[in-house]
Structures are given as structure tokens and as C-alpha cells.
N, C-alpha and C positions, 0 to 999 in steps of 0.2 A: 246467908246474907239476909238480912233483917228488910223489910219493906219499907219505906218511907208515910211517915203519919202524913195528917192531912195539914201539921203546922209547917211539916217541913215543903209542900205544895205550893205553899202562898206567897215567899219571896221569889220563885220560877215563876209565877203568873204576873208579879207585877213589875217585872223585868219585860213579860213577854207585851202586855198592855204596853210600857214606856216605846215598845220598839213597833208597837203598832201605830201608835200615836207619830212618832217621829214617821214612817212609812206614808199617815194621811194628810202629812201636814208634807211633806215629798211632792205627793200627788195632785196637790195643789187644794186641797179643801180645808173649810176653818171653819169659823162659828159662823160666816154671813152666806155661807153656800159655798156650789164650787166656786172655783175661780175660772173668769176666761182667760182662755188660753189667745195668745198670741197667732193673729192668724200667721200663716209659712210666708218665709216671703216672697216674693213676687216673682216668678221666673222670667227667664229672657220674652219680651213682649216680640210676636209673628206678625212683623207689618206687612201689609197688603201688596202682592208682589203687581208692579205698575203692566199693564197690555200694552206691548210694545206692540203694532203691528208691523207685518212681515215686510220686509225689503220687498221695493216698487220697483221692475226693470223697466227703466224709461223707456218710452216708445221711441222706436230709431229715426233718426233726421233722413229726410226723404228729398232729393232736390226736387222741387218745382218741377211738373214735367213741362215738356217746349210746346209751346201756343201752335195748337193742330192747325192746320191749311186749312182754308174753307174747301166746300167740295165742289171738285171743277164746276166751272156752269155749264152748260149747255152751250157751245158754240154754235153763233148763227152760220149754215155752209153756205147760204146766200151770199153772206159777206168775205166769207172766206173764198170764194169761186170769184168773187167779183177783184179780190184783192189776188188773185194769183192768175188771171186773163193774159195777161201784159208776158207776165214769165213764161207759162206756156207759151203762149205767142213765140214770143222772141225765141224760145228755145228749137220751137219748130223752124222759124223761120232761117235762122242760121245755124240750120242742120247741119251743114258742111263741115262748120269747126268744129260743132260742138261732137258729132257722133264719126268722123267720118276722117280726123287727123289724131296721131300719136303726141305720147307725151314728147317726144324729139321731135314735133314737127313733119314727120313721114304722114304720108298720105297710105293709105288702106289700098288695096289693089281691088280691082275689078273682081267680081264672082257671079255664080246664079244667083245671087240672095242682093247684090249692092252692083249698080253701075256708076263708074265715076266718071269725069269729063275734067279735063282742062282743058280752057281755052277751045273748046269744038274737039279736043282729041281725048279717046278713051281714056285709062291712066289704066295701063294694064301691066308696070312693071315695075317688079317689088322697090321699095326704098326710096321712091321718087319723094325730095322735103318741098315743102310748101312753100314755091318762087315768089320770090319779091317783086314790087315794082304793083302794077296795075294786072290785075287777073279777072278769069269770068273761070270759076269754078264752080262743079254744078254735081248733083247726086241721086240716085231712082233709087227709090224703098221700095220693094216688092214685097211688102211684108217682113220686111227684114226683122232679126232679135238684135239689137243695138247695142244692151246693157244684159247682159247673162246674170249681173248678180241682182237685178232689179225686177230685170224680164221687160224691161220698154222695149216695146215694137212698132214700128214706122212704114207707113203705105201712102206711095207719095213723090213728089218730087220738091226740090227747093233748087236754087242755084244764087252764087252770090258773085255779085263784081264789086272786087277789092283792089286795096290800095294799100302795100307794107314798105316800108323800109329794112326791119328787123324782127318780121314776124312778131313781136312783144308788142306793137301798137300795130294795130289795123282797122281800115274805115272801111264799110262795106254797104252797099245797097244790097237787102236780102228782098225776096220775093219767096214764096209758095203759093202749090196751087196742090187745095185739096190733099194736102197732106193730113190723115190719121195718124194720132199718137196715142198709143196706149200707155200707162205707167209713166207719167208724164212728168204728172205735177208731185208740189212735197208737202204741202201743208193744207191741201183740198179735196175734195174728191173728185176733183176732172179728171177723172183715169181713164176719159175714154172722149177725145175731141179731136174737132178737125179746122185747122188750122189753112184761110184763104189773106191772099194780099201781100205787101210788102211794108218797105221800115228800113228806117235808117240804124244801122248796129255799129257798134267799135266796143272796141277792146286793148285793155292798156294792162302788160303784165311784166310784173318786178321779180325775177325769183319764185317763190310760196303763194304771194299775193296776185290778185287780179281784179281790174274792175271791167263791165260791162253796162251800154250804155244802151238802151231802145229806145226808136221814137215810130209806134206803127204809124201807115199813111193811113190817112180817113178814110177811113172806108174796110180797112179789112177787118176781117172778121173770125173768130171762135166759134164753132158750135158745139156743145155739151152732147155727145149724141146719146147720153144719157136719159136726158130731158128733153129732147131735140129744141131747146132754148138757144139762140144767137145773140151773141155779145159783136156787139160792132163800136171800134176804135173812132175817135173824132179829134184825137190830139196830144198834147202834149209828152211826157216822157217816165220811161222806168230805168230805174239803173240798179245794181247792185258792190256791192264791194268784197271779195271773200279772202282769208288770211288764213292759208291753213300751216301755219307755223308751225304747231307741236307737232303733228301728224297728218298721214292722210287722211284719218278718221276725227278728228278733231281738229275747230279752229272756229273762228266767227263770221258772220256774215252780215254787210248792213243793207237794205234794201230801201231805194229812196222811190219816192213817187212827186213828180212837178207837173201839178195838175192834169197830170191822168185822165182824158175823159172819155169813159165807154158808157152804151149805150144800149140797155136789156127791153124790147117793146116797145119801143117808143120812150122811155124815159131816159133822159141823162143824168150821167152821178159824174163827180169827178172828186179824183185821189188824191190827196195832200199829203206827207209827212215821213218819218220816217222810225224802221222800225230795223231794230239789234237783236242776231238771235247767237245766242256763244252755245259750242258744243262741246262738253268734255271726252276723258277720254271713256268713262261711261257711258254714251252715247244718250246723256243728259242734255235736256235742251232750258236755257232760260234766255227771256226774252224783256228788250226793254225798247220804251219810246211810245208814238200812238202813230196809227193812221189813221185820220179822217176822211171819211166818205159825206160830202157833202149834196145835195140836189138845189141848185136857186140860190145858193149861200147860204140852206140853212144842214143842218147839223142832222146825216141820216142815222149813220151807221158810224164804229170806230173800230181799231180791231189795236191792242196793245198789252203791254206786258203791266202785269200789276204789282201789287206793291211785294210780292214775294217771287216775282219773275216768272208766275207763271202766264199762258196763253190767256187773253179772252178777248172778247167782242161783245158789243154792246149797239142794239138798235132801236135807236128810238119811235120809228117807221118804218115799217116792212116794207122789204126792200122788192124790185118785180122779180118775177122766178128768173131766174136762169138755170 
């Protein structure tokens, strides 16, 4: 095979130039330079992802808590001894009923601890009930315990001449001489006095209910042997009302005072008003009303229930010791 000359070279070269040319003119170049190319187009645009912030657990609804009691006051026992004279009193004085006969009206029988008396004769046989009509009933505390769940104990004498119909009302002239009571009182701290004098007592009772009525005579007298202070009586009245409806441990009690007037040292005060104490069967006490403790007409002491029923006392002038 024969070689190809260098004429036969020249139409392959200018085939291979045309196919170059067409290749740079492809690639985008001419006589005025390259060409720009087209920028790519634009891809999906990354918008700014928004800060949500994180869910807020509401703070939880809370009720109101309940408007706090103020903190007890300080009771004056001045006033409180001078407001509960009259009760002790009377409770000493008409010993007879109050410590000394059953819920049926039977009378307690004679012992070494209790002497009992009707009419001038011992009462020395069981089950004798409390006779109507006109009596002189009468009692010796040797120390006696009266109240086991309380622990009141009585050293003493008392005797009362009465007038019943039906036992449920009774009028009595009580007297005591030197009778000591311990564990006495219930809203003071006379837990330890001795009870001289007499008083006009009665008692009106319906069923559950009962009221009690005292009027000490002038002249008898309290002493605190506490404080060896003497309260001495110069008049008017105490009474109470008690309902013990729900139970024996529960029920109200209303305590009235008509001009009241005892006497600590030489000063006179006297009692006005009245005061409501309910008991539940919690053995909750709340209390309502006012008593005023006046001296000359003016305004000493108070002792009442306040606006959330609890106890208080208020004195405007200290009061003499008792």
C-alpha cells in the first residue's frame, strides 16, 4: 500500500479546522471574546425558620386562702374572775341541787365523805326522790370529790329551804358557811375559793332545758384563796339559761347579769348584759353578746364575743385585784 502525499493531507486538515471551528463556536466563543454564560438558575430560596418559643404551662389558679383569726389577746383574769363571782357563788350556795341530787330527782344517800339532812333527819336510805311542797334540805362536804370527771371537791356546809310543786320549778333561800370549792368555775381561774352568805336561787326546768336564777344578799362574800382577795356581793341578779338539746356534751348556754354589783377593796363595779356561749359537738366553743363592767356609770371593763366569735375582754381601767 502506497503512502499518502502531502496533497492528499490538505482536504483531512481542512475538514478537521471546519469541525474545529463549529466545536468553538458550540462553546460559546466568537470574534468579540468569550461569551457570558447564563448564570444557573436560582434554586429553591431557605427562608428563615421563625423561633417559636416553647409552650408556657400556666401557673395553676390557687383559691384565696381564708382570712387568718387574729391572735387571741391576752384575756384580762381580773375581769374574767369578777364576771364569773356570782356563778361560783350561786353554785356553792345551792349545793344541795346542784352536787348532791340525781338526774331522777333521788337524793344521794348519807356516807363518810357526804352527810345529808331533810328536814332535821339524816337521809340515810337509798332512793328517797326530792319531796315537794316546802323543805329545809341541807349537806356537809368533808372534803368530799363531787365531780370525778372534773375532780371538784367541796369542804363545807350549805342548806336550802325550798318550795316545789313538781320538782321542775323550785324557789329556795340558799345559805353557806365557809364552804371551799375546788374546780369550780369554767371560764376563770377561781379553782380554789370559799364561798360565805346566802341568796335567793330558783330554777325552772322543761325536758333538756333549764334556767337558774341568783340574787346573793349583801353582804356575802367570795374569797379567791388564791390571792386571798374578797369579792363581796351588794345586789342585784345573775341568771343563766342552758339547752342541751343535741347532747349531753353539747348545747348553748345564755348568761344574763342585771346589775350585778360586787365589790373587790373597797371599789364597786357593777354587771350589765348579756352573753351566748354554743357548744358543739367538738367541744368548740363560740361566743356572742357583751358584758359590761361599769364603775360610777362609766365604762371599766367588757368581756364578749367578737366578730369571729371568739372570747375577749377589754379594760379600759385596771380593774382592783381580786
Amino acid at each position: 500500500m502506497n503512502p499518502r502525499t502531502r496533497s492528499q493531507w490538505r482536504p483531512s486538515i481542512k475538514s478537521w479546522l471546519a469541525a474545529l471551528c463549529t466545536l468553538v463556536a458550540a462553546c460559546g466563543w466568537g470574534t468579540e471574546g468569550p461569551l457570558q454564560k447564563a448564570p444557573p438558575p436560582p434554586g429553591p430560596v431557605a427562608l428563615p425558620v421563625p423561633t417559636v418559643p416553647p409552650p408556657t404551662t400556666p401557673e395553676p389558679t390557687s383559691t384565696p386562702p381564708e382570712p387568718e383569726l387574729p391572735p387571741a389577746a391576752q384575756l384580762d383574769v381580773v375581769a374574767l374572775r369578777l364576771y364569773e363571782a356570782a356563778s361560783v357563788h350561786s353554785s356553792l350556795a345551792a349545793g344541795v341541787f346542784n352536787y348532791t341530787i340525781f338526774d331522777d330527782d333521788t337524793l344521794w344517800t348519807a356516807s363518810s365523805c357526804l352527810q345529808l339532812s331533810l328536814d332535821g333527819s339524816a337521809v340515810v336510805t337509798h332512793g328517797i326522790v326530792l319531796p315537794t311542797g316546802s323543805h329545809t334540805y341541807g349537806a356537809s362536804f368533808p372534803g368530799c370529790i363531787v365531780d370525778f370527771l372534773v375532780g371538784t371537791s367541796l369542804n363545807g356546809a350549805t342548806v336550802a329551804e325550798y318550795t316545789t310543786a313538781d320538782r321542775d320549778n323550785i324557789t329556795a333561800r340558799v345559805s353557806v358557811s365557809s364552804l371551799r370549792g375546788r374546780l369550780v368555775a369554767y371560764r376563770s381561774d377561781l379553782y380554789d375559793v370559799t364561798a360565805d352568805g346566802s341568796g335567793n336561787w330558783s330554777r325552772q326546768r322543761a325536758g333538756t332545758t333549764w334556767a337558774e336564777t341568783y340574787q346573793p344578799a349583801a353582804g356575802s362574800t367570795l374569797a379567791n384563796n388564791t390571792t386571798t382577795r374578797v369579792a363581796t356581793f351588794e345586789g342585784g341578779s345573775y341568771s343563766f339559761f342552758w339547752d342541751a338539746a343535741w347532747t349531753d356534751s353539747a348545747g348553748s348556754r345564755d348568761e344574763d347579769f342585771d346589775d350585778l354589783r360586787v365589790a373587790i377593796g373597797g371599789t364597786s363595779y357593777t354587771l350589765k348584759g348579756h352573753l351566748q356561749i354554743v357548744y358543739d359537738r367538738s367541744s368548740d366553743r363560740s361566743y356572742a353578746g357583751e358584758v359590761r363592767i361599769t364603775r360610777d356609770g362609766a365604762l371599766i371593763a367588757r368581756i364578749y364575743g367578737d366578730e369571729h366569735q371568739a372570747l375577749r375582754t377589754e379594760t379600759l381601767t385596771p380593774l382592783a385585784p381580786f
